[in-house]
N, C-alpha and C positions, 0 to 999 in steps of 0.2 A: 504494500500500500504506500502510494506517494506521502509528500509530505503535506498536503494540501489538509488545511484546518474546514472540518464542516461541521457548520451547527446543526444540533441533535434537538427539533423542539415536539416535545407532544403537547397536542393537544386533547384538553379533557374536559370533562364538565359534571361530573356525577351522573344525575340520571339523564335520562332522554328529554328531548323537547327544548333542548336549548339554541338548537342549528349549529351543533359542534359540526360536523361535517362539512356545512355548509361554511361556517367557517373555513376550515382547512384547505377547501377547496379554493373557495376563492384567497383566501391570504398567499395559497401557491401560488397563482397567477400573478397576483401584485408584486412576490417577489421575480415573478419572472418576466414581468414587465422593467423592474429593476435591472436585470441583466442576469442574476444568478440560476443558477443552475440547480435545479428543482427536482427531489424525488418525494412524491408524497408514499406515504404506504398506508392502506387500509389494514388498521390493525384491530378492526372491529372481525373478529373472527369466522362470527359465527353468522353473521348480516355484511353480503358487499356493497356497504353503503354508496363508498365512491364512484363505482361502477354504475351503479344505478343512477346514482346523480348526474352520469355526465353520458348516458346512454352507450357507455361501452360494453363489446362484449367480449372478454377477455379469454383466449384459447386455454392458456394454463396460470396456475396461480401460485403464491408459495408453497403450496404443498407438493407442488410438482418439485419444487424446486428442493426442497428437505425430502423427498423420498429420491433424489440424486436422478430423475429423470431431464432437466435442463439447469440451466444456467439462473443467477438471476437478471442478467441482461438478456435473457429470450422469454424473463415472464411480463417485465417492464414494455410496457402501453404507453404511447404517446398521446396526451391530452391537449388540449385548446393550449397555445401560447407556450408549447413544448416542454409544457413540465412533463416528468414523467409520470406513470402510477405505478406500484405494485400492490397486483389486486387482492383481495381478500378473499381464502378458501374458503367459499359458503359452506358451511354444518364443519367445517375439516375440525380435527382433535384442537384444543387449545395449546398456543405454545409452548403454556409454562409444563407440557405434560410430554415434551421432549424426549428423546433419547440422548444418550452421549454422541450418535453417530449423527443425530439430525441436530444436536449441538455446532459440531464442526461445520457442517452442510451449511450451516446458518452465516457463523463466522466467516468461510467461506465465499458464500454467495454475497455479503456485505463488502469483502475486502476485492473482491474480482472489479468492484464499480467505486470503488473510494476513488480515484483519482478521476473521476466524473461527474460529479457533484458538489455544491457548496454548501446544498441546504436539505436533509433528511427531514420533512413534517410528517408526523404519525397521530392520524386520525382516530382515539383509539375507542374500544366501546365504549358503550354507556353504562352505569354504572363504577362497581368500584370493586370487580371481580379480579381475580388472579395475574389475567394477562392485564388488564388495565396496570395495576400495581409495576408487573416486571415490566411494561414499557415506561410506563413516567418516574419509576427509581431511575432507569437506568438513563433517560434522556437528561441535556444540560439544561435545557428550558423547559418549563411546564407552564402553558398558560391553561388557565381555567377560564372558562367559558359558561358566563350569570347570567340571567335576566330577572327583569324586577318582576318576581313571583318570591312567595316566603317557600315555595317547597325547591325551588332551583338555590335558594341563598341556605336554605337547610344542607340539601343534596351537597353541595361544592362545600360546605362548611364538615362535613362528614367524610369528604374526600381529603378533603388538604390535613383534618385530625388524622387520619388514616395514617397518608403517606407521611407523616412528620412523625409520630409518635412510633409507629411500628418497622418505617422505613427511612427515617434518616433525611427523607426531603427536610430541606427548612426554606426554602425561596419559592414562589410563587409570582406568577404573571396575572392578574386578573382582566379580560377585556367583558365588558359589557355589550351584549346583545340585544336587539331588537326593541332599542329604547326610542321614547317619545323625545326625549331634549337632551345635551347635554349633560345637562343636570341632573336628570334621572340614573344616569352613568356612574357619574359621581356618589350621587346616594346609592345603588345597589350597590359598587366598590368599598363605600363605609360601613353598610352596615355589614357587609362580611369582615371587613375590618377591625369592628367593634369587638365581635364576638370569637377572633380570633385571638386580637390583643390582650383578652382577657382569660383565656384560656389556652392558648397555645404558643411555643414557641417559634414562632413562624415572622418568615420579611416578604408582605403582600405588597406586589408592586404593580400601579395603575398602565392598563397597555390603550386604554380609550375605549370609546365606543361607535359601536354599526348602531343605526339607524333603523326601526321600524319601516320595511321599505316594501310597498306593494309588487315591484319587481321580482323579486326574490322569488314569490309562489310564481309568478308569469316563468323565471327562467324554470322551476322547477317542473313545471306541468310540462314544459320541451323538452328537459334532460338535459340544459346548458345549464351552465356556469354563467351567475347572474354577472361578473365582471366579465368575462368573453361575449355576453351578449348586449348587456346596458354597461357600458363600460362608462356613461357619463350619467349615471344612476346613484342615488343619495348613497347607495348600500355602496357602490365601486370608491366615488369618489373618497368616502372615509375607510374603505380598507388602504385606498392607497397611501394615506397618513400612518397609517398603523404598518403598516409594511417598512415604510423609511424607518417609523423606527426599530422596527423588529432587525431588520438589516445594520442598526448600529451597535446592535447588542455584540458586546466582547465575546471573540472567539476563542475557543480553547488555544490553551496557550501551549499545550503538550506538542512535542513536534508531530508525532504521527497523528494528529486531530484527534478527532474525539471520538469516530465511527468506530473505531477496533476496542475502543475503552467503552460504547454503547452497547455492542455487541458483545463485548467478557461481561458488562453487568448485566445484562437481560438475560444470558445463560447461564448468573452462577447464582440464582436463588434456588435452584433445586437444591434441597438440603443443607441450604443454609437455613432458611425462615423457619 
């Protein structure tokens, strides 16, 4: 693997119903309207969200790729604005229930494509099940994904206890979804803030907010990407704020980047936890 530093960011949200996905999707694009070099991965296992969302139909998926039948540069999908995707093995076994051999496969298939990529985004499920856990322990970024609902600022408040107290996370990205003002942004970020500052050790950091934007369901109903199709759409124009800064976030500083260190920590909770 080159020496090329690539940021590692999942994205999460606790339960469902937040537009994590849709997030993901488009925040790829924005950063690939920036110039970087984009692999999203559906890490929602058991649902291929991504796929669905962008009308792909993808020949083989990572499980092709952990049972040693292809590469993972032959399971990667090109998307709108040339991000990549790696799609998600609908029903396939959950990661975390790997073997040693489809360990290596894994690492492998990560290190085969490091020197082609800046930016890993991992779309993961919903909830705050197993794999959810072994993707955002081992990524460098976690942004959490709220909207102003008490059972989503519950949900994400139950997730970031989770990963802080049983796994070590202590930093958090928060961006606010599908908000009526600015301001509303703001407040769903504090009051997850409040009840964090008071109860957990944790550093919640503001990433902004998308917009309540009627495009959103128009791109969905297509199977686009509300940014590759309203790319001058309430929802495009503030992801592309949030992209600049997601793109200023400090890289790993380790010379081999962070991929080979995101892939030793996603593969080494079997028997650890």
């Amino acid at each position: 693997m080159g020496n090329q530093s690539v940021q590692v960011i999942a994205v999460t949200g606790g339960k469902g119903g937040v537009g994590k996905t849709n997030v993901s999707v488009n925040l790829a694009l924005a950063l690939a309207e920036l110039g970087r070099r984009v692999v999203l991965m559906d890490a929602d296992l058991g649902l291929a969200n991504v796929d669905v969302q962008l009308g792909l139909r993808p020949n083989a998926t990572i499980a092709d790729v952990l049972a040693g039948n292809c590469s993972l540069r032959d399971v990667l999908v090109t998307g709108p604005g040339g991000i990549r995707i790696v799609p998600a093995a609908s029903g396939a076994a959950e990661m975390v229930n790997l073997g040693a051999r489809e360990h290596a496969g894994l690492i492998q298939a990560f290190s085969d494509i490091g020197d082609e990529l800046d930016v890993l985004l991992i779309d993961t499920a919903a909830g705050i099940g197993d794999s959810v856990v072994s993707f955002v322990r081992a990524a460098q970024e976690v942004v959490v994904v709220v909207c102003d609902e008490p059972t989503s600022i519950t949900d994400a408040y139950a997730l970031i206890k989770l990963l802080s107290r049983d796994h070590g996370v202590t930093r958090f990205r928060v961006l606010a979804n599908m908000v009526h003002s600015p301001q509303e942004g703001h407040n769903v970020f504090n009051k997850l803030l409040q009840v964090s500052d008071r109860f957990l050790d944790v550093a919640l950091q503001y990433v902004g907010a998308l917009p309540y934007d009627e495009s959103v369901r128009k791109a969905a109903q297509k199977q686009r990407a509300n940014f590759d199709l309203y790319p001058r759409s309430k929802m495009s124009l503030a992801m592309r704020t949030i992209a600049r800064k997601v793109d200023a976030w400090p890289l790993p500083t380790t010379p081999r980047g962070h991929l080979e260190f995101f892939i030793e920590r996603l593969v080494q909770r079997t028997g650890n936890d």
